[in-house]
C-alpha angles and dihedrals in degrees: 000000000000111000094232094052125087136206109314112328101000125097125180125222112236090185094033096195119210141255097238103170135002140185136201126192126177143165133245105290083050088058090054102051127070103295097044102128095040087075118119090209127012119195121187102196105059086217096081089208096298133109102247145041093230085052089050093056089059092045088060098050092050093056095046090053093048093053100052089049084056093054095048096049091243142135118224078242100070088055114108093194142358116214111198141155140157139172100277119109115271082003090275091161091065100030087059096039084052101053092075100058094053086218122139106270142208120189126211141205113183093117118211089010093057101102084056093043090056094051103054096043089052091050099046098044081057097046085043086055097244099125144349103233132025135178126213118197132173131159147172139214120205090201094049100043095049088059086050109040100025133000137324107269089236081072095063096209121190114254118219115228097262099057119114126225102241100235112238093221154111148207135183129180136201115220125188130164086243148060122034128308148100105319121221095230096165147021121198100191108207128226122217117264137188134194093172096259108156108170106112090207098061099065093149091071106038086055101043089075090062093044089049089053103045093042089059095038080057101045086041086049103045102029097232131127137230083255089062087066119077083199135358108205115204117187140234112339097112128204102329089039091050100048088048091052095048098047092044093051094044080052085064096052093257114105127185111240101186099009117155134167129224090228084064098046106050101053128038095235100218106033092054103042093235091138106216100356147288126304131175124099094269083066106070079022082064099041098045093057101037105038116016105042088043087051104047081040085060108041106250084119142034112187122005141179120229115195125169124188138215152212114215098192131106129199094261093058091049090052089054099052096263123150130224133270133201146220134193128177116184114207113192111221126194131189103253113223100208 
């Protein structure tokens, strides 16, 4: 077995590169929940200028990776590869945003999980020596994931309680294996599971099952405990998929002391009529850069777990019966000291 790898799904960064830089864009509900002002850049009108919503969705990622290059003192040129995804079909949101660096691209699909995806997979190409800096990038547009997944905003339709609001928002980092920073330690890489859950608008429980089961892959794995963590961040699985995670993972003897989701973070719940949360991937993506790398950078938090989760469906398996499947991958962060 690999030195770096531990137990079953866990491997251990010998060389545990660092978050330099990091960007965060987001529309005008953004701008009115709790993290409004943390925003890099705030837009209004969810357009962002461009014609479309899809467009709009590549404008964002663009702005949120050139903000995090700014931040880490960096040109789109230094970069060895850029790791991006979003919820559009074929990733058009990123491959488009991506056409304009000129960068080597991968391109993701682990929806809401992708932010966490990206990460990983940056993290580990750098430890692994195949590069010295890397970018991850995700993002979601309310606007263009309603006309996917559901129905065109012009049809109105009536929304059940335990629906999420998909976050108009986006987040990029800048990782390299030098300088000060957050530093990526370890990388829980989730595996897919279904409980036959096939309503489309209760994402937060079709996607719990697969955070219960990374989150104790990685304790089992590790050997760490939910004490080690001075937070463990789930996303975005908003109010239902919190409380099940919290009672299924009680139920294994493991239960989560200071324990929060992204879906619960971006949006206040009642205020804004998002029923139990956001989703989307701009939502962990949001939270991750204005909330948890300013917070590890200043102190608030030593070691935390970052797991995104994700909804493997599309609108054509919806439309044949199929149930959901879902995804978590649980990446370790620690404040880095210099």
């Amino acid at each position: 077995m690999s030195a770096k790898k531990l137990g079953k799904q866990t491997f251990a960064l010998t060389r545990p590169p660092v978050i330099r830089g990091f960007g965060s864009v987001g529309g005008g509900k953004e701008q009115e929940g709790p993290l409004g002002e943390r925003f890099d850049v705030i837009s209004p009108d969810d357009t962002f200028g461009q014609e479309s919503w899809e467009k709009a969705e590549s404008a964002m990622q663009h702005m949120a990776l050139e903000k995090a290059l700014e931040r880490a003192g960096l040109t789109a040129e230094e970069l060895d590869m850029l790791l991006a995804g979003d919820l559009l079909n074929q990733c058009v949101g990123s491959a488009f945003a991506a056409r304009a660096w000129g960068v080597p691209f991968w391109g993701l699909y682990g929806a809401c999980s992708t932010m966490g995806e990206s990460l990983a997979l940056g993290a580990m190409l750098l430890d692994g020596g195949f590069g010295q800096w890397a970018a991850a990038a995700t993002s979601s547009h309310f606007c263009s994931a309603e006309r996917q997944y559901r129905t065109p905003l012009e049809y109105g339709g009536q929304r059940p309680p335990t629906a999420q609001w998909t976050a108009t928002a986006a987040g990029a980092v800048v990782l390299g294996l030098r300088g000060p920073g957050p530093r990526v330690t370890h990388v829980t890489v989730g595996k897919v599971v279904d409980k036959g859950i096939t309503d489309a608008n209760n994402m937060g429980a079709a996607m719990a099952p697969a955070a219960c089961a990374t989150l104790e892959a990685h304790f089992a794995d590790t050997g760490r405990t939910p004490e080690d963590y001075d937070l463990i961040l789930t996303g975005d699985l908003g109010k239902l998929g919190h409380e099940i995670v919290s009672d299924l993972m009680a139920r294994q003897s493991l239960p989560l002391p200071r324990y929060q989701d992204c879906g619960l973070l971006l949006f206040h719940l009642e205020g804004q009529d998002v029923h139990c949360g956001a989703s989307g991937c701009g939502c962990a993506a949001a939270v991750l850069t204005t909330t948890l790398l300013p917070g590890l950078l200043a102190g608030k938090w030593k070691r935390v777990l970052f797991c995104p989760t994700g909804a493997l469906l599309s609108p054509t398996s919806c439309q044949q019966g199929e149930s959901i499947p879902g995804i978590c991958h649980a990446v370790a962060l620690e404040r880095g000291e210099g």
